[in-house]
N, C-alpha and C positions, 0 to 999 in steps of 0.2 A: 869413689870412696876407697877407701883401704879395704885390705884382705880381711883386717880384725875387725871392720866396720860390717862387711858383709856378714861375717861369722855372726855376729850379735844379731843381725838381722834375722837369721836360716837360724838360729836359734829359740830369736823370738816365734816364728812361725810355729816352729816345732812346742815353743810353750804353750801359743793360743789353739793348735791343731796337732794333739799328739800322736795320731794316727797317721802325718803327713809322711813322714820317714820311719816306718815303723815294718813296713814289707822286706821280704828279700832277704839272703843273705846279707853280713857284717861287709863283706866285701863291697854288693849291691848298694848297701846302705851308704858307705863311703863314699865311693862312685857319684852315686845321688847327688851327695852334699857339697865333693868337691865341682860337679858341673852346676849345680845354683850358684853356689859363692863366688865363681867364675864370673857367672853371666850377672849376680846382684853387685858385685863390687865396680862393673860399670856405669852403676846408678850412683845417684844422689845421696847420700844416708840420710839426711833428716827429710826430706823429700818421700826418698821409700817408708822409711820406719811409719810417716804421716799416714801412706797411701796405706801401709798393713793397718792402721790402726783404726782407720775407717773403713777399711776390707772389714777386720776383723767384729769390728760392731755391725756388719749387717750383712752379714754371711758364717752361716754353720759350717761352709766346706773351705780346706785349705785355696790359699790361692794360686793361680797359677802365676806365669813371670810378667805377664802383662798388665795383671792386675795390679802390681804393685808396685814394678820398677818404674822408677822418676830419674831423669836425666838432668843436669843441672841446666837452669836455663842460659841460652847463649848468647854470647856479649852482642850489646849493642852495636849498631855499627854507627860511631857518632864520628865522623869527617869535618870538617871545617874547612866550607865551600868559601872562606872570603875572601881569598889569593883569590880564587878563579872568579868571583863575582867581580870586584876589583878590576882582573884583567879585561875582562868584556865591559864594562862601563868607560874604562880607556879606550877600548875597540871602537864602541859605541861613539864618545866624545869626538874621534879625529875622522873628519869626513874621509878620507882615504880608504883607512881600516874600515871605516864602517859600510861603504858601499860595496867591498871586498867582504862582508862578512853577511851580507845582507844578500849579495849574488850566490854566495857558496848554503849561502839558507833556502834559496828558491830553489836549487839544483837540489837539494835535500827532500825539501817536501816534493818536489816532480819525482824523483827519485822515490821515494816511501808513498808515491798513489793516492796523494792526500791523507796518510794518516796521522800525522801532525796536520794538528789547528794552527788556524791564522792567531 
């Protein structure tokens, strides 16, 4: 999320828990706020603002970073196996290839101790 994203976040806290940055020195206080916004702008913003919002309906005490930061979720990994499925039914198809491929599979499984299934 953005810097001004986090800001709104470490603010909202500070609306639902005014006591959360309320200690310390102006300095102290600063400090505080630029190390949350730091570590909140590596989250999610609609993901975190959710998590505060169901922190904050079922908790009196501020929260901490774990409780709230949301990471965005990460991409799918969607590959498109049909070149290579393709290539091995070729393999398969030409007796040559395929007794060549059938040998280098038996050295495989002897090789891995039976851990590939027939």
């Amino acid at each position: 999320m953005e810097r001004e994203e986090a800001k709104e976040v470490f603010k909202t806290i500070i609306a639902y828990y005014p006591q959360f940055n309320s200690k310390g020195t102006d300095e102290y206080r600063k400090d505080f706020a630029d190390k949350w916004i730091t570590k909140i702008s590596k989250g999610d913003f609609n993901l975190t603002m959710k998590k505060l919002d169901t922190h904050s309906d079922n908790s009196p005490y501020p929260p901490a970073l774990a409780d709230i930061l949301a990471y965005p979720p990460r991409a799918k990994f969607t590959q498109d196996y049909s070149e290579d499925y393709k290539k091995v039914m070729e393999e398969k198809s030409n007796p040559e290839t395929a007794k060549l491929r059938e040998e280098k599979l038996k050295k495989l499984k002897a090789a891995m101790g039976g851990v590939l299934g027939d």
